[in-house]
C-alpha positions as CSV (number, residue, x, y, z in Angstrom):
1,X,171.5,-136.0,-46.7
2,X,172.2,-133.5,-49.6
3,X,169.1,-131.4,-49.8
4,X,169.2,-132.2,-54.0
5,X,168.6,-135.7,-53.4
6,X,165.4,-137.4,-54.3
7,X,164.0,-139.2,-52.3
8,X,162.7,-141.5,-54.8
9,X,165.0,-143.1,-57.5
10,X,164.3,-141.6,-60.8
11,X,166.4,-143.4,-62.8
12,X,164.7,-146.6,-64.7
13,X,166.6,-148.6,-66.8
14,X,164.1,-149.6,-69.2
15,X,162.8,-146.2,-69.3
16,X,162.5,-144.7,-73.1
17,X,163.5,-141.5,-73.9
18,X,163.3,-139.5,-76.6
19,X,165.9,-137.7,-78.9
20,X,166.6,-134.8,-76.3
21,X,167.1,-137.3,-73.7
22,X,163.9,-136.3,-71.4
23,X,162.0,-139.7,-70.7
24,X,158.6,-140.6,-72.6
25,X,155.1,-140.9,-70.9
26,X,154.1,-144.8,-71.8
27,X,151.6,-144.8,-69.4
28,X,148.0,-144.6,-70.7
29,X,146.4,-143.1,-68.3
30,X,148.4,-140.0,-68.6
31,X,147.8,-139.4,-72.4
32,X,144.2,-137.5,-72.0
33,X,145.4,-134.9,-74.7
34,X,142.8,-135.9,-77.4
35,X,139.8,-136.8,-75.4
36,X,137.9,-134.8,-73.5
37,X,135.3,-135.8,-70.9
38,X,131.6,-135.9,-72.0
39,X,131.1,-132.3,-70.8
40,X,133.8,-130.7,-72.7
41,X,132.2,-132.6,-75.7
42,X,128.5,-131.5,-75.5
43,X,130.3,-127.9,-74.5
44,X,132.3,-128.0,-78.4
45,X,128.9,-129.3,-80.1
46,X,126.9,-126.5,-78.9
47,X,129.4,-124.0,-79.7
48,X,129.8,-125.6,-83.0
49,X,126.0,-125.5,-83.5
50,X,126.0,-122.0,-82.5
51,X,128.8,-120.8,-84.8
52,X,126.8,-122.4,-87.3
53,X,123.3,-121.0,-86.3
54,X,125.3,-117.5,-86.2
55,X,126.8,-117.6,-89.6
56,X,123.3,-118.5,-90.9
57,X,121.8,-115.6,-89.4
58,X,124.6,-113.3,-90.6
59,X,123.9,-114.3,-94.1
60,X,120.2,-114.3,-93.7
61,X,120.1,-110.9,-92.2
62,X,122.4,-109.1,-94.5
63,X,119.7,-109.8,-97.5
64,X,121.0,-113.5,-98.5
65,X,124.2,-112.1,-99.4
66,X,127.6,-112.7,-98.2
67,X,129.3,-110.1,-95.6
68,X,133.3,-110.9,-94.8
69,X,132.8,-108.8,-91.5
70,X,129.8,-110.4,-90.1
71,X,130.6,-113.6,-91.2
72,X,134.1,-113.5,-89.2
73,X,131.9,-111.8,-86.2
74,X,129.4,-114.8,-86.4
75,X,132.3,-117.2,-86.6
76,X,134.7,-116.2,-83.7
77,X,132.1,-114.6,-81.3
78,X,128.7,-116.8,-82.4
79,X,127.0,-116.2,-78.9
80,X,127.4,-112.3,-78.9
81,X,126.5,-111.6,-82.5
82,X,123.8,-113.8,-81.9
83,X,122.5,-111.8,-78.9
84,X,123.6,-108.4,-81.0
85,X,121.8,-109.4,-84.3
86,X,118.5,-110.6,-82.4
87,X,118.0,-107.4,-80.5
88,X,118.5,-104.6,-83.1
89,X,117.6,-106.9,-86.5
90,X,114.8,-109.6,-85.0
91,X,115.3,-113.1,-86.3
92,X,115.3,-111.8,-90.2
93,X,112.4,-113.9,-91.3
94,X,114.4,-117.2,-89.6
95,X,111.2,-118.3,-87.5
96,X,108.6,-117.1,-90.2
């Protein structure tokens, strides 16, 4: 047996392919691009609800005005800037 033959037929004759030739997935239970499981989805509303929380407290904190830099701070890297704001500015009259 040549070593560079499969074992297992690949060929299907009712197989789709698409316009490079390479077969299409038309199985459903291998198209998990666009859901995540229920832990990936409480993980991306937290996050969301921190980047939110975060941009809050960059505007609060920088005398109800806007700020470009801590605005892109608080949106890319909520959980630091939350943790770096808190410890040297307090909570900026958020709690009060």
């Amino acid at each position: 047996m040549d070593s560079f033959t499969p074992l297992v037929s690949t060929k299907n004759k009712n197989s789709k392919k698409d316009e490079n030739g390479c077969p299409v997935c038309t199985d459903i239970n291998h198209i998990h691009l666009h859901h995540g499981s229920s832990g990936q989805q409480i993980y991306m509303i937290f996050h969301a609800l921190m980047s939110m929380i975060a941009m809050y407290l960059s505007y609060r904190c920088n005398n109800k005005t806007f700020n470009l830099t801590n605005f892109v701070m608080a949106l890319l890297f909520p959980y630091p800037y939350i943790l770096y704001t808190l410890s040297t500015q307090g909570t900026c009259g958020i709690l009060e």
